[in-house]
N, C-alpha and C positions, 0 to 999 in steps of 0.2 A: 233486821237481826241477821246472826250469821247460823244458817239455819243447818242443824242435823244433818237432815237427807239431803241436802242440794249442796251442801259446802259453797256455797255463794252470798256474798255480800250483798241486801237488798236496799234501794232507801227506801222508809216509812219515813212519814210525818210530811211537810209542806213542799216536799218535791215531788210529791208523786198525788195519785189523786186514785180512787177507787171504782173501775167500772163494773158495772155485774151485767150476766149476760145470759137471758135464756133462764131458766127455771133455776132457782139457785137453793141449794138445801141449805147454806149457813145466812142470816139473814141480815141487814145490812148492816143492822141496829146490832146486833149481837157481834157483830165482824168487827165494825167500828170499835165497840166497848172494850173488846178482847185488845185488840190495838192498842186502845189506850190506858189498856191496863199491862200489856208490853212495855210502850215508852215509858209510864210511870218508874217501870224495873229498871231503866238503864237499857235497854233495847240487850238483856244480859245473852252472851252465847248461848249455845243451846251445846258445847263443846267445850266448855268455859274449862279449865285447869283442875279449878278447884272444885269439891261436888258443890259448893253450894250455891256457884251459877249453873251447874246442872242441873239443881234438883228444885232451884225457883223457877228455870223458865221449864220445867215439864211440870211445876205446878199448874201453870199457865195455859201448857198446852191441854193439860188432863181436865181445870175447866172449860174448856174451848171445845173439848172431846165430848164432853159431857150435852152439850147443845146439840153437836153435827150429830150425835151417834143415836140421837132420837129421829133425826132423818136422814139415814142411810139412804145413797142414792138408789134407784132400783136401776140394773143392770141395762133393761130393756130400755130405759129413757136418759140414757148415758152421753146418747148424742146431745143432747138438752143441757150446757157445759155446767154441770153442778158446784164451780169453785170461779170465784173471783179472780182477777188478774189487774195486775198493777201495770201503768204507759208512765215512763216517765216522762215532762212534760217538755215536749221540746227533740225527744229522742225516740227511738225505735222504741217495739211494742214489748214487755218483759213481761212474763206471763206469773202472776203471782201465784198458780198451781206450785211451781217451783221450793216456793216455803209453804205453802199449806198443807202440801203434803208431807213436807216433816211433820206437821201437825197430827194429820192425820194415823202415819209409821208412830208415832211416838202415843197416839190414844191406842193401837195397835198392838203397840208394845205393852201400855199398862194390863194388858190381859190375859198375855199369858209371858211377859217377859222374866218369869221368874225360872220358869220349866224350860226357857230357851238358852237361859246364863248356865242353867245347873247342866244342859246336854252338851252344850259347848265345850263349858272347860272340864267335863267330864271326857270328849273325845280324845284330849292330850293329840291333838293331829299335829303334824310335821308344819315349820315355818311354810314350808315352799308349800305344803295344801291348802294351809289359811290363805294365803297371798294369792298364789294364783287360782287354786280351783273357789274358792269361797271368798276370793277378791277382798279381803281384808288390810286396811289401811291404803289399797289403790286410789290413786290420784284423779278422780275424777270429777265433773259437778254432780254427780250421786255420793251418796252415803251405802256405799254396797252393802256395809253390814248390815242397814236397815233393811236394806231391800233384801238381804238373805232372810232376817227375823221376819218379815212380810210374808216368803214364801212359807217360810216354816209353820206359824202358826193361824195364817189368815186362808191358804192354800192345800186342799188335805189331798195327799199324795196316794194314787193305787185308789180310784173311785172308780171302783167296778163297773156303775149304772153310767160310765161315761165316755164317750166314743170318740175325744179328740182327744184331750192330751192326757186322757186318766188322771186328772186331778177335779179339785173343787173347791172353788174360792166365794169366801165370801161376798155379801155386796159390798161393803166397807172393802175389802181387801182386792175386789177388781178394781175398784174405782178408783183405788190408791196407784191400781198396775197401768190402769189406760190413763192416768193424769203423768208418772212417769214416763211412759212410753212419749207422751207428747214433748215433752223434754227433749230426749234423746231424738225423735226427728225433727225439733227447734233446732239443737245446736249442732248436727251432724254433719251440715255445711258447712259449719268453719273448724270442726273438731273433730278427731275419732276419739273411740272409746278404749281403753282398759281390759274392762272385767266381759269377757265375750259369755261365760256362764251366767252372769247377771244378765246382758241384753237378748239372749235368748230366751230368759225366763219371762222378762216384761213385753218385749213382743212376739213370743210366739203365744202366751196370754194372753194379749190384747188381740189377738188375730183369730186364735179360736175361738172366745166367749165374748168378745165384745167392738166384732169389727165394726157394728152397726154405729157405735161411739168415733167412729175415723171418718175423717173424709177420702174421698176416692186418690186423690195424692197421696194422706198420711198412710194409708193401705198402702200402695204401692212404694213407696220409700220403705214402710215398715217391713215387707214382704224382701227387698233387697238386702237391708242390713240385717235381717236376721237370718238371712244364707251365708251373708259374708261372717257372722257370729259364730257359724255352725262349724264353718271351715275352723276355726281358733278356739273354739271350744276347748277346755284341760278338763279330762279327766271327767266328761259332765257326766257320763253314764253311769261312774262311780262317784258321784260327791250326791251332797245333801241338798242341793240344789232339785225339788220334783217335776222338773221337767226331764226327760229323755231323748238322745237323738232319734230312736226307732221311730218316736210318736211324734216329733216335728216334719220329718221328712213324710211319714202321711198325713198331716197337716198340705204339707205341700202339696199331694198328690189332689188334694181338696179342695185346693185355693184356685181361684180365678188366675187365669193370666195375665200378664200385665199386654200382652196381645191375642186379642181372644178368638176364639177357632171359628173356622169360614176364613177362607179367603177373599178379602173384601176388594171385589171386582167394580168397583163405584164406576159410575160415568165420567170420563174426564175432563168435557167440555169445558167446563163450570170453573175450573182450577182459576184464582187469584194470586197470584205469588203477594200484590200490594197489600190483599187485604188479611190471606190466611199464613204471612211467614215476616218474623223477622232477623234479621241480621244481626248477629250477637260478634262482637270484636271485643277481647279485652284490652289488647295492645292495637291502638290505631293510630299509626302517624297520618301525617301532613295530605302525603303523596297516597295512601291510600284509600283517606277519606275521600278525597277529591275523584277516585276511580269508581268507589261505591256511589258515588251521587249521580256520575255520569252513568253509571250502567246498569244502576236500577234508581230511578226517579222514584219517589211516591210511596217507597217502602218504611214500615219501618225498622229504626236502628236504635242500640243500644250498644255504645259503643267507650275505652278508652281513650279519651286525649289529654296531650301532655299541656296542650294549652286550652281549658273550657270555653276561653272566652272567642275562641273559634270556633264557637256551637253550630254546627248546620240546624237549619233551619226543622224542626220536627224532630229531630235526633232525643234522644235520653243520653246525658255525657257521665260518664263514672271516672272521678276524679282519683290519682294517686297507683293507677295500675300497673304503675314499671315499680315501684315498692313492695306490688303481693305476689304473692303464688297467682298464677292462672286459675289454678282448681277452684282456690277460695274463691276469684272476680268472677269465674263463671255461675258456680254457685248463688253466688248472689243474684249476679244480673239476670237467673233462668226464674228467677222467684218474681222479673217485673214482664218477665213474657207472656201475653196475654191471647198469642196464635196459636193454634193448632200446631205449628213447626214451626220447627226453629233454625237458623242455617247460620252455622256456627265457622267465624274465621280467625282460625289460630297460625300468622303468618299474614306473607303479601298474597297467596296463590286467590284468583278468583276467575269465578266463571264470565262467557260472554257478555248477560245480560238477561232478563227476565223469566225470557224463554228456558232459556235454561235452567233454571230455578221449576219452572213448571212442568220438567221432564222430571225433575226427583220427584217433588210432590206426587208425580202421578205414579211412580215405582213405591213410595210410602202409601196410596191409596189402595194399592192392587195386590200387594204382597205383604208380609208377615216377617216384616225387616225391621229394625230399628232404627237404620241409617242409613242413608245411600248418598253417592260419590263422583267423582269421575277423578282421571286420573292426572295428573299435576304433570306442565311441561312447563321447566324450567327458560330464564332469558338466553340458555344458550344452545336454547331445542334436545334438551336432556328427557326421556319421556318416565314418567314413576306413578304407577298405580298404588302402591302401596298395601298388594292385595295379599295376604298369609295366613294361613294356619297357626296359630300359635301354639308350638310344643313345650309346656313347663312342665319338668319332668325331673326329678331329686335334683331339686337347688337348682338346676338348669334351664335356661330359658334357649329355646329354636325358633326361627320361624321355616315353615314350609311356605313355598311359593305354589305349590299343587293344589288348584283347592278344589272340595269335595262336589259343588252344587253351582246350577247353574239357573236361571229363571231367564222367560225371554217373555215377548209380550207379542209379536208379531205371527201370531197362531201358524196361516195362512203359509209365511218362508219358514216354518219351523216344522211341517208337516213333509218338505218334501230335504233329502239329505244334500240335492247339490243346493239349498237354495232359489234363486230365482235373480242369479246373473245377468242373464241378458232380457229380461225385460221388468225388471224394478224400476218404476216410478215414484216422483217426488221420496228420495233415497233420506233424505235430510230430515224430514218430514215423520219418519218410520219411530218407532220406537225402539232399540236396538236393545240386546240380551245385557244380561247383567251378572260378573260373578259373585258368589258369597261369600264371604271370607273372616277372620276373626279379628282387623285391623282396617284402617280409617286412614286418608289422607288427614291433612289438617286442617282441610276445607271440606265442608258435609252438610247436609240436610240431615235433620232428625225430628224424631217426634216428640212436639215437648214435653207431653208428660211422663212419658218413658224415659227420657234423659233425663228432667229432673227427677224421678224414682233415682235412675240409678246416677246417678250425680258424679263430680269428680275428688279426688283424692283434693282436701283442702291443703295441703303443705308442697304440693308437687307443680310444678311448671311447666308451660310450653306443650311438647311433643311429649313428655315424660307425663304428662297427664294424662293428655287423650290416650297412652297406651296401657295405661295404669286404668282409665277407665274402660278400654276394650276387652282388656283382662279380666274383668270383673264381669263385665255381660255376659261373656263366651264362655263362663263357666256356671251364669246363676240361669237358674230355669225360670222361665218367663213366657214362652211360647206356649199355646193349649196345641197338644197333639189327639188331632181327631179321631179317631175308629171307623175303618170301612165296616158293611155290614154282619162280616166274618168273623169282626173281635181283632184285628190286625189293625196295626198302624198306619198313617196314611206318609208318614212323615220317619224319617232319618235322623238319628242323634248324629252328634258329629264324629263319633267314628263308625258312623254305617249300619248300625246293627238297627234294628226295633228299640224306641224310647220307652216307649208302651209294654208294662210287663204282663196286659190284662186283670189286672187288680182292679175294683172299683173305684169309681173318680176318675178326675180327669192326671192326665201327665203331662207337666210342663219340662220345656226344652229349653237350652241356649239360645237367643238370641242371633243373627245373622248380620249384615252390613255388605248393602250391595254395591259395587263398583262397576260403574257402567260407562261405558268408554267412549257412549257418545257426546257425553256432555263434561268436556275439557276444561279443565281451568289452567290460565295463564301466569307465570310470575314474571313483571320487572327486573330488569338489570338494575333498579333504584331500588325493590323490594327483596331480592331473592338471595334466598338465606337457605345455609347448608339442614339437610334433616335427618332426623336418629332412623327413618328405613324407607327411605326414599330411593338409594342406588344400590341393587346389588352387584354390580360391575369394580373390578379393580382398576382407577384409574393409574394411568401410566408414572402418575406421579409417585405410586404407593403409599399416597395418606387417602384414607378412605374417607371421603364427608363426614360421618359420623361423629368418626374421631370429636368435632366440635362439639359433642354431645357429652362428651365425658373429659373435657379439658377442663382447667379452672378461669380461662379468658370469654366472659360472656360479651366480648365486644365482637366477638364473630359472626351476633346473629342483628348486628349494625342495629336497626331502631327499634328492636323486636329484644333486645335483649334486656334483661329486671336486673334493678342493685340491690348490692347486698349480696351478703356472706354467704346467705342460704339459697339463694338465687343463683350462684355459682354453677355451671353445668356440672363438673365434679361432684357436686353437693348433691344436686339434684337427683344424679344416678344412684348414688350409694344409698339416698330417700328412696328412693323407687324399688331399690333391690330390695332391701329392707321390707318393707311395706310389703312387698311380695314373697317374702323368703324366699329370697334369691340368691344365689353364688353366683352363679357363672352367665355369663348373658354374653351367647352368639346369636351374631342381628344378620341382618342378609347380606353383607358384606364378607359374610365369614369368620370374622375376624373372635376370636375368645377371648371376652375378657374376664377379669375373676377380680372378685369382690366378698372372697372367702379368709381366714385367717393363716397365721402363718406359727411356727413354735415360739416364737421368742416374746408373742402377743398377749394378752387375755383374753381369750374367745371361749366359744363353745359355751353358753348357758344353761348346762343340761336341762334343767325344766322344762324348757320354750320349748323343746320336743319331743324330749322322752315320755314326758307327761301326756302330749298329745299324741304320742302312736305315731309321729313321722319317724321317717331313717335319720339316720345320724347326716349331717349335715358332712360332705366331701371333704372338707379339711378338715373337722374332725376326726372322722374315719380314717386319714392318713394318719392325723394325730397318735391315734391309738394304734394302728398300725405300726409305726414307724418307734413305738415307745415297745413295743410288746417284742419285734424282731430286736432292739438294741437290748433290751435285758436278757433274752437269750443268748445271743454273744456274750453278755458279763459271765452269765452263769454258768458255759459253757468254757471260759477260758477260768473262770476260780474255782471250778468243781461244786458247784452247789446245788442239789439235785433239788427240783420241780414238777410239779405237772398243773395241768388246765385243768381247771374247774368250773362249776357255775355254765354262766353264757356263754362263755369262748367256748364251752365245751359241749353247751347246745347246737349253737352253729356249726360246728364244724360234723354233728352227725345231720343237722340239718340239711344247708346247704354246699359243708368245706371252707366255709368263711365265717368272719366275725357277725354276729346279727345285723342285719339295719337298723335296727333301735336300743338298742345296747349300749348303757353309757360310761361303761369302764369294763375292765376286763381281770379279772379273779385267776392270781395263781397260790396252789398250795404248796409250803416250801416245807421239805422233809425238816423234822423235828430236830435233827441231829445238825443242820447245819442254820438253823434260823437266828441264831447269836449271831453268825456271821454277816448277816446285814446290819449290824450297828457296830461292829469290830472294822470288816473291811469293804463290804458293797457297798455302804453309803459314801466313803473318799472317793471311790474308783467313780461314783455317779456325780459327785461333787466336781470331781478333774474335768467331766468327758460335757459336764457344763448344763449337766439336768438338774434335780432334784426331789431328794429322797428323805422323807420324814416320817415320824413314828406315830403312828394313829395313838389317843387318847386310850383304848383298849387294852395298849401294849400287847397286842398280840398280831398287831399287823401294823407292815409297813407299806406307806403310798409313793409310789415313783410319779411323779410329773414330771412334763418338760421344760419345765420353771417353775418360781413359785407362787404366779401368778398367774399358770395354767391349769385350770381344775378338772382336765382330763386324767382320770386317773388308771394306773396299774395296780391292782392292790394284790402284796406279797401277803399272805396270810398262814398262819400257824394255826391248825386245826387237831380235833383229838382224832379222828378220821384216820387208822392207821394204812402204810400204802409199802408194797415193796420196792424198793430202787430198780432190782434184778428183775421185777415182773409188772414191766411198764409198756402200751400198747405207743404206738405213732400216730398222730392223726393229723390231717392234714387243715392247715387252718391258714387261708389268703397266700396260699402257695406253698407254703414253708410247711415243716412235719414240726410237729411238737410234743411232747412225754403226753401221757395221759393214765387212766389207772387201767389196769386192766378191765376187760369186760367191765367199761365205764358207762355202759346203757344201763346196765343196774342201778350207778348211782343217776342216770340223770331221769330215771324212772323215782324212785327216792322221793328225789327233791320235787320234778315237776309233772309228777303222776304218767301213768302208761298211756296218757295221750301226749306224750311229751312232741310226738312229731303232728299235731293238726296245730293249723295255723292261727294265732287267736293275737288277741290284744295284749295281753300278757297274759303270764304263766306265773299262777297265786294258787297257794294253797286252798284246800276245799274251804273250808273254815270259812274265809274271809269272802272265798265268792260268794257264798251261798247269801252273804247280804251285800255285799259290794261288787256285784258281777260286771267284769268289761269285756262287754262286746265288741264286735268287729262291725259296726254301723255306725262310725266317722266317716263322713264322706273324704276322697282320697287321702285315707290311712294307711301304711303301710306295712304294719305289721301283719295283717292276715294277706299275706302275699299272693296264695291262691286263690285269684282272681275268677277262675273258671268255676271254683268251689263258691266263694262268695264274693259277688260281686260288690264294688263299692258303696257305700249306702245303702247296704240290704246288712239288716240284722241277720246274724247266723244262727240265731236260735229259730227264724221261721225259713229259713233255709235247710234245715235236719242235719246241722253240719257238727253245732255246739248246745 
């Protein structure tokens, strides 16, 4: 049936077959009956048109509910998988949780769905709140609405007696959360999500009340995507959704690492490369298979070839890899890894031979890294470590080549400052230093269950993945940072300071990736292929390699390159950005390129960021810029007197500029001349090839820079009277602009006499006192005063707000 919650097509009946597993509270006889008393109905939707496929199959489900709800699973015994699962026979494993949980949402729903319809369309909220903060009608394999009606009445929000996420969910209604959650880390290797307020709610739930129901993978993925959730969060802090950022981020403070503290100084003798590492290739031609066989015998591999039936002997071969994404092949292929490490080859670059395979290994046993490297010398003795800092910074992507941390392993020449020059013996033999950095050749050791936690971007390719998944480690906490005996850190976040605020619990850190220069890997003149941050030298020719990284001709990266539209290096960049919120991406070649909008375009979404407390996105910002100085000129050459109001008129006592999250800009046009924008301002803005239209209100008009630009300037006619002759200058993005006299009165007024501390937004009392947004987004932008509150720190326990 095509189920509710999971919006997914299942087969029932003779293609599939029913396993049950572990203690099961629906029982098999009753599971079957229910079934066949589904099919009998026509296998009818459960979203059917009409009500009356709606309201026969939740007859269905409400007896089915009636059975399970006499044995509610208990909490404590969650790991004991309480719900059946469908194999279809022949195919991969489909977890029939998937539909039983709509089952379940929808006995959920018969209980108090009545109190939940009347609250709903009693809120009258705004499209863009239902959609994005309440995920309404998102396209996902969830049913978000259920899963908001889940938290609403199965989850009691502000539970005093409770010290993780101040809520309280029932057993029925965890059981419903940790069956979901599984879902979501099923299909998050070939898919991302949507609704970032919904998967915070299901796995930061499953994480505090019912981790013991995960496996030590499903924890560790879970703990990842619900950092990358938190980053995309709209509006959580204000929506109906009871979970809070405050109480997720000390969740984290409480969670295990996915590297845990001690630095594990193991013995190294013992190292196997054959037995505890294999070699994972998505893209393997001919000529490279043949190098792998020769330079490491006996290992094994998991590899793409274009011809299978050239299987090396022992190999795992994945058929069809130049048609996907990388991110998805490796995904997959890290699910049949069964080593400890994994040594991942994206490209021809590869090391010596064994040996050197057993020098990472031993930098992964000894330190608190998640990947280490050496650095790639190209067929024509070109050297590229690939080692940076990654600075993403409003829209902006940097890399530093300076990097912070340094680890060595040879105690003994680390202890004296010249070294030990003239008389180091067996030199080769040594274990040499290592830097750390927030970037990755494309040839690596990693550790496999830390790389499958944190996985790769399923739609992205090649080099734009591994950097897509470097991105993502270097800014989720994973690391446990220990306590000397003083209550201080022992360990450096990556801009230097103390990670460790002394709070209780532990405090996890970003992740690291060592490059270690002893151990070289080589490319062919039959293998070697240009890389997105491999050179930062200008060569003389002035095309920078890169360059191949953002063309639309993938035949530059010869047998390494995917077909297909989306596979286009073009494609892939503008994926990446994207995916990152990104504009402008300069690589270590120097070079800026921009991936932002332009006026003649439809850009700028406002929701996707005003909503979430980011700054206005740099071509927008110009946008409104650039819209705000040209109507000044109009009005300045027709006589039509003005001034700033609102946000323009925040910022400019704020900081002299437009806000950074501010997503239009508010002028009040004197009452004596406001006819004259539908007389003569709207031709002169028609000619000059903008446009100017008349809000619904009738009492305001919106300048855009097209009409399918929704950046807007809004002229507005207010009863607020002002005098022409008693008008102040204030300076805003350089230029001076009217404003009212002594206009801190009004913007005391509008956004109360703390109108200058820094907050998420500026809301009347009324509405915060139940819908309060704090400034604990993790890198949010609008409480600017970083010194005052730092990011991820609520400012109400800071004594700020």
């Amino acid at each position: 049936s095509r189920c509710s919650f999971c919006s997914m097509h299942h087969p029932v009946g003779s293609h599939s077959e029913i396993i049950f597993t572990g203690s099961a509270s629906l029982t098999s006889r009753s599971f079957d009956a229910s079934m066949e008393s589904l099919d009998h109905r026509g296998a009818v939707p459960c979203r059917g048109e009409d009500g009356g496929d709606r309201h026969r199959c939740m007859d269905f489900w409400e007896s089915w509910c009636e059975s399970l709800n006499e044995q509610r699973p208990n909490p404590k015994n969650l790991n004991k998988r309480a719900f059946p699962y469908l194999r279809a026979r022949g195919g991969r494993k489909l977890f029939t949780w998937r539909c039983l949980m709509a089952g379940l949402l929808l006995c959920l729903a018969c209980f108090s769905g009545a109190a939940a319809d009347d609250e709903e369309e009693g809120g009258k909220s705004s499209d863009i709140l239902e959609v994005m903060a309440w995920c309404k009608d998102v396209n996902d394999i969830l049913d978000w609405s259920q899963v908001l009606r889940l938290a609403k009445t199965e989850c009691q929000q502000d539970a005093d007696d409770d010290e993780a996420l101040r809520i309280q969910c029932s057993p029925g209604g965890l059981a419903a959360v940790v069956e979901g959650t599984r879902m979501i880390l099923e299909e998050s290797s070939a898919r991302t999500f949507a609704c970032a307020n919904g998967l915070i709610f299901l796995l930061a739930t499953s994480l505090a009340y019912a981790r013991q129901a995960l496996s030590e993978d499903e924890a560790n993925r879970a703990h990842i995507l619900l950092w990358q959730a938190l980053q995309e969060n709209f509006m959580l802090d204000a929506s109906i959704w009871p979970v809070k950022t405050f109480d997720v981020l000390q969740l984290f403070d409480r969670t295990p690492g996915l590297l845990r503290s001690g630095s594990s100084r193991e013995a190294v003798e013992q190292l196997s490369a054959t037995k505890d590492v294999t070699i994972v290739v998505p893209r393997c031609p001919a000529a490279l298979a043949q190098t792998i066989q020769t330079r490491f015998p006996g290992i094994k591999v998991i590899a793409g070839l274009r011809d299978p039936k050239k299987q090396p002997k022992g190999w795992m071969i994945v058929a069809d890899t130049w048609d996907k994404p990388t991110g998805v092949m490796l995904n997959n292929m890290l699910q049949d890894v069964t080593t400890p490490y994994v040594f991942v080859v994206i490209g021809g670059a590869l090391p010596e031979g064994l040996q050197d395979l057993q020098r990472l290994q031993s930098v992964l046993k000894q330190r608190r890294v998640m990947a280490a490297a050496g650095p790639v010398v190209s067929a024509d003795k070109v050297y590229m470590d690939f080692c940076y800092q990654l600075k993403p910074w409003r829209y902006e992507l940097r890399f530093d080549s300076i990097y912070r941390h340094s680890t060595i392993f040879d105690e003994k020449s680390a202890a004296s400052v010249r070294g030990s020059w003239f008389r180091e013996d067996a030199l080769d033999m040594k274990e040499g230093p290592c830097k750390l950095c927030d970037t990755l050749p494309p040839t690596f050791m990693a550790r496999t269950s830390t790389l499958k936690a944190v996985g790769f971007q399923p739609g992205l390719d090649g080099e734009w993945a591994l950097l897509d998944m470097a991105m993502r480690a270097a800014r989720t906490p994973m690391v446990e940072v220990d306590r000397r005996k003083d209550g201080s850190p022992d360990f450096l976040d990556p801009y230097g300071a103390p990670s460790y605020s002394g709070q209780p619990g532990r405090r996890l850190a970003p992740v690291s990736f060592a490059l270690c220069p002893d151990v070289v890997s080589t490319e062919s003149a039959e293998l070697m292929v240009p890389h997105l941050l491999g050179r930062s030298d200008k060569p003389r020719t002035g095309v920078s390699p890169a360059d191949a990284w953002f063309s639309e001709d993938p035949s530059k990266f010869g047998p390494f390159g995917g077909k297909g539209s989306q596979l286009k290096p073009s494609t892939q960049a503008s994926l990446f950005m994207e995916a990152n919120n990104l504009k402008n991406f300069i690589g270590p070649d120097g070079v800026k390129r921009h991936f932002g909008c332009t006026l003649d375009q439809t850009n700028c979404p406002v929701p996707n960021w005003v909503y979430r407390g980011w700054a206005v996105p740099p071509c927008c910002k110009e946008t409104m810029r650039h819209l705000l100085f040209y109507i000044d000129d109009v009005f300045r050459d027709m006589g039509v007197r003005y001034i700033v109001t609102d946000g323009a008129l925040l910022g400019s006592y704020k900081y002299g500029t437009m806000l950074d999250w501010d997503a239009d800009v508010d002028l009040h046009i004197h009452s004596d001349d406001f006819d004259r924008l539908e007389s003569e301002v709207q031709h002169r803005v028609r000619a000059d090839g903008h446009y100017l239209r008349k809000h619904v209100n009738n009492v305001s008009w919106l300048l855009q820079a097209n009409d399918h630009n929704y950046l807007l300037i809004e002229l507005n006619k207010r009863q607020e009277h002002w005098d022409p002759d008693r008008v102040w200058k204030l300076p805003i993005n350089g230029r001076l602009f009217p404003a009212m006299e002594n206009a801190h009165l009004n913007i005391s007024t509008w956004y109360g006499v703390s109108y200058l501390r820094h907050r998420l937004r500026h809301v009347p009392e009324w509405e915060e006192e139940h819908r309060p947004m704090f400034c604990s987004t993790p890198y949010h932008y609008n409480c600017v005063d970083e010194s005052q509150v730092p990011s991820g720190k609520d400012c109400r326990h800071m004594g700020i707000c």
